[in-house]
C-alpha positions as CSV (number, residue, x, y, z in Angstrom):
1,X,170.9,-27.7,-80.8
2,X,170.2,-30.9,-82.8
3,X,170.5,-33.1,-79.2
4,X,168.0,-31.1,-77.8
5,X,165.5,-31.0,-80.6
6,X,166.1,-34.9,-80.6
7,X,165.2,-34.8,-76.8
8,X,162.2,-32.6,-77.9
9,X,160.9,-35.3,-80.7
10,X,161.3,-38.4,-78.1
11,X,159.1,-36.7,-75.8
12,X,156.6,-35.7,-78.7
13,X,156.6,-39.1,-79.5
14,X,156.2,-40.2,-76.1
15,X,152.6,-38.3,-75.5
16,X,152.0,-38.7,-79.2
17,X,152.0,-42.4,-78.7
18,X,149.8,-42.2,-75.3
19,X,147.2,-40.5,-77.2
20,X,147.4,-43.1,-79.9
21,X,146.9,-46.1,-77.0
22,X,144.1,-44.1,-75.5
23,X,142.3,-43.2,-78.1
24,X,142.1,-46.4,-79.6
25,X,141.0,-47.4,-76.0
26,X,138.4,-45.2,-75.7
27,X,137.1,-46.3,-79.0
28,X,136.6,-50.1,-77.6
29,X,135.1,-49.2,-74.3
30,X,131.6,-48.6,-73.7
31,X,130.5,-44.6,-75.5
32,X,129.8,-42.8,-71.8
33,X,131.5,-45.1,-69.5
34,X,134.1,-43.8,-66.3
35,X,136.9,-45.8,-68.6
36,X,135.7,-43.6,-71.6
37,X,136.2,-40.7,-70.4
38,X,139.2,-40.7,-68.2
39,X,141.0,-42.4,-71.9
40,X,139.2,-39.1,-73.5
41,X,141.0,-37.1,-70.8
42,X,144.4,-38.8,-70.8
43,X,143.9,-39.1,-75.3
44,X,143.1,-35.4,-74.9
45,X,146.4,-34.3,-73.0
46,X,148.7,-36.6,-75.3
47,X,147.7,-35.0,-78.0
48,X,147.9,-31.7,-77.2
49,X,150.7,-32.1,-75.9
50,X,152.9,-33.9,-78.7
51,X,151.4,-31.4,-81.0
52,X,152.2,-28.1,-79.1
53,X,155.8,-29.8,-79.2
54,X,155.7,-30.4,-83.0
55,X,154.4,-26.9,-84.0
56,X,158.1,-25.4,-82.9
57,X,160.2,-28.6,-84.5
58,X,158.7,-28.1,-87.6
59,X,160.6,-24.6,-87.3
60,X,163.8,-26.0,-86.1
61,X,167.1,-26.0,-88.9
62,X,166.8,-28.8,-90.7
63,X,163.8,-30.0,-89.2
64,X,161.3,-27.4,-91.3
65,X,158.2,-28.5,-92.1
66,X,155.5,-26.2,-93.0
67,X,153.1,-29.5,-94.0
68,X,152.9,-31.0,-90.0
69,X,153.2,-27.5,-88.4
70,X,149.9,-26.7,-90.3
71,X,148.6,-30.4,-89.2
72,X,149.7,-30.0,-85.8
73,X,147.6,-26.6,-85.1
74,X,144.6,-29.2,-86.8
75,X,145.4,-31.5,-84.1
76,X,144.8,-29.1,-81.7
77,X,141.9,-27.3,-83.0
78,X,140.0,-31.0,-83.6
79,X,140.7,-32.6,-79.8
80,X,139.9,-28.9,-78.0
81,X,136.7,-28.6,-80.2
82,X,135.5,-31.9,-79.7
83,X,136.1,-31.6,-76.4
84,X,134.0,-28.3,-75.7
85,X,131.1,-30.0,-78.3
86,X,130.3,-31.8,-74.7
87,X,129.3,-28.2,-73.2
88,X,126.5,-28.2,-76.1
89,X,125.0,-30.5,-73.5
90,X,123.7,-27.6,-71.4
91,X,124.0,-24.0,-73.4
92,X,121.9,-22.9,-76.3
93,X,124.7,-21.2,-78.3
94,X,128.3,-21.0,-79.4
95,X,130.2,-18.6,-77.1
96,X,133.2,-16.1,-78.6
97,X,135.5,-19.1,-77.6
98,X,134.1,-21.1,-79.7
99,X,133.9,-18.9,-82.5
100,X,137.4,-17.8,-82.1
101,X,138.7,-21.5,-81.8
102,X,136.7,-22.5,-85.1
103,X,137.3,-19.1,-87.3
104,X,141.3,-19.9,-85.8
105,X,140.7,-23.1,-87.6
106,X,139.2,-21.6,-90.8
107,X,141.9,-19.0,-91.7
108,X,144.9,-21.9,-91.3
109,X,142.4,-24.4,-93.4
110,X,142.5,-21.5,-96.2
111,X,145.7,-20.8,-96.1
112,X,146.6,-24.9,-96.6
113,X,144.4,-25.1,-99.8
114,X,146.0,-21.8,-100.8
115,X,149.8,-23.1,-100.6
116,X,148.1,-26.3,-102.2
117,X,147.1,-24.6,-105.1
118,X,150.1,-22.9,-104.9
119,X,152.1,-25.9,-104.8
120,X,150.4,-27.5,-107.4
121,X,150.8,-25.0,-110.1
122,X,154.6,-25.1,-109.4
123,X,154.7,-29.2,-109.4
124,X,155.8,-28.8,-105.4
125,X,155.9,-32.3,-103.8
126,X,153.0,-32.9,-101.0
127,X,150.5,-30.5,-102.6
128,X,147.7,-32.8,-103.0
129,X,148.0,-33.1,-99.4
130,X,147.7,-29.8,-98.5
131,X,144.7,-29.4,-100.9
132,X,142.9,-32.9,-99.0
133,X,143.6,-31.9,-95.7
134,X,143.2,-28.0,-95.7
135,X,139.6,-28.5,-98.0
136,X,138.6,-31.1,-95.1
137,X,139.3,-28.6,-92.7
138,X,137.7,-26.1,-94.2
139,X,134.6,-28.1,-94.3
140,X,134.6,-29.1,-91.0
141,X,134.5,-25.4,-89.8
142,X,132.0,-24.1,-92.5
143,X,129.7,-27.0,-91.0
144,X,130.5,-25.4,-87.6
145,X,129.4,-22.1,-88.2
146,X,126.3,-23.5,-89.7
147,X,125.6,-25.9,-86.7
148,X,126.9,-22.7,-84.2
149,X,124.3,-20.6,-86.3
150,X,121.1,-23.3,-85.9
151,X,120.0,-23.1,-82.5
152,X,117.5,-25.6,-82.7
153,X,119.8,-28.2,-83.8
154,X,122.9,-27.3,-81.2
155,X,121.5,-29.4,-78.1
156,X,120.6,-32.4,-80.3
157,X,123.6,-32.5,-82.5
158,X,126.6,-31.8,-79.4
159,X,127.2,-35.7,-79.5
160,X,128.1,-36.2,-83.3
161,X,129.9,-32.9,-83.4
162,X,132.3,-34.2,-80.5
163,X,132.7,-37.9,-81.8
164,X,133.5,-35.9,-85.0
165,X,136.4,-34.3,-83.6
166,X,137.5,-36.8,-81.3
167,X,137.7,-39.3,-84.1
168,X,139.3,-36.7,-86.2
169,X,142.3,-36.3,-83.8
170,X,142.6,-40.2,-83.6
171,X,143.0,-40.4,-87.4
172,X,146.0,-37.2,-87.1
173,X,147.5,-39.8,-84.2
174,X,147.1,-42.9,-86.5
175,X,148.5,-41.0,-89.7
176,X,151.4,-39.7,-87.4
177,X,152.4,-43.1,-86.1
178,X,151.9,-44.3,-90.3
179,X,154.2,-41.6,-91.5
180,X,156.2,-41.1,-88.9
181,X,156.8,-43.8,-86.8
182,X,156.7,-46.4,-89.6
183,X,158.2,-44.5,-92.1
184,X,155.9,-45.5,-95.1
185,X,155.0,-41.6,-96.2
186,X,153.3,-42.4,-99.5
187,X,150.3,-40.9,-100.8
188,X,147.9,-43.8,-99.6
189,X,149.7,-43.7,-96.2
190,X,148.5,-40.2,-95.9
191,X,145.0,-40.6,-96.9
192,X,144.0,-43.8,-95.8
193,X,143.2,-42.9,-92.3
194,X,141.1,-40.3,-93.1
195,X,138.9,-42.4,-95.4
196,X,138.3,-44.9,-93.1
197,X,137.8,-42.7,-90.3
198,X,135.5,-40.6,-91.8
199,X,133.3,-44.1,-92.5
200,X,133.7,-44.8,-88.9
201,X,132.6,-41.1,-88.1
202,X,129.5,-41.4,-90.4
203,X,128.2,-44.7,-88.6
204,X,128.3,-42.9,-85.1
205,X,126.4,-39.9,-86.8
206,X,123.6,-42.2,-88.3
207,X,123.7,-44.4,-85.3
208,X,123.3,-41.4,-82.6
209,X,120.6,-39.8,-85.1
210,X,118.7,-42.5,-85.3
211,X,118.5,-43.6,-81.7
212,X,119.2,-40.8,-79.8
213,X,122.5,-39.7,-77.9
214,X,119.9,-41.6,-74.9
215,X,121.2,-44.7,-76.4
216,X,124.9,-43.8,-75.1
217,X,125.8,-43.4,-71.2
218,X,126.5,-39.4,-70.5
């Protein structure tokens, strides 16, 4: 059992680390270009991919982790999301996939803020970090619902929301490489990422607000 979940983490590290290279990539290249979006594609499917792999590790004996299965389901909700924020392009409203993927999202952010609580009212390691990343998820999907809701902002705003969530996942990819594939796991190592990718995401929001999504290649 323990070879093959060994055999299971090399190849979650393996697309993990293709959607760390990719993303990056995609970050460099021009917003729009063919590069861009065949490193979205290729960032896209690494990380779905490693995380689909992690959710069931982090059930595996001596491998539990209730912490990074709840992180790799975030994974997954933030790179399919940002993804279908490009078909905001052409509709005029969410659909019941989008609603489902986003209230998905919601009930697992609840329930990381709960066991945070939780956590922290028992002095149970790693409960700030539930807290952080289950009260950023949860207001990433209230400020969905509210963007799914305003249907004069949906075909203006598709462009931030998708950066958003692309730029989201590349922070879990970064965090995981941190953590994981460097081994530092303190506090700062955590949160780190997330600080200075949420800077990064606020630029790109000001910048395509200010000048249009025009100003970047479609």
């Amino acid at each position: 059992m323990e070879q093959a979940i060994k055999i299971l983490i090399y190849i979650h590290a393996f697309f993990g680390g293709i959607g760390l290279l990719t993303g990056i990539g995609s970050i460099i290249v021009q917003k729009g270009s063919s590069l861009h979006k065949k490193m979205g594609k290729l960032f896209s499917i690494g990380m779905i991919t490693s995380s689909l792999i992690s959710v069931p590790i982090c059930w595996m004996p001596k491998h539990q982790n209730i912490f990074l299965f709840l992180i790799g389901l975030f994974t997954i909700y933030l790179v399919i999301s940002g993804n279908r924020a490009l078909t905001f392009k052409r509709k005029k409203k969410a659909d019941v996939v989008d609603k489902i993927i986003s209230g998905t999202m919601l009930f697992f952010s609840i329930v990381m803020v709960t066991l945070g609580i939780y956590y922290q009212l028992n002095t149970i390691e790693n409960a700030i970090l539930f807290i952080f990343f289950g009260g950023f998820g949860l207001f990433m999907t209230i400020k969905y619902f509210i963007f799914y809701a305003n249907i004069s902002e949906i075909n203006k705003k598709w462009l931030s929301k998708h950066i958003g969530k692309m730029i989201g996942a590349l922070i879990a990819s970064i965090t995981a490489f941190i953590v994981a594939g460097l081994g530092i796991a303190n506090l700062i190592a955590w949160i780190t990422p997330t600080v200075l990718g949420t800077i990064y995401i606020i630029y790109w929001n000001r910048k395509t607000e200010t000048k249009g999504t025009k100003t970047i290649r479609n």
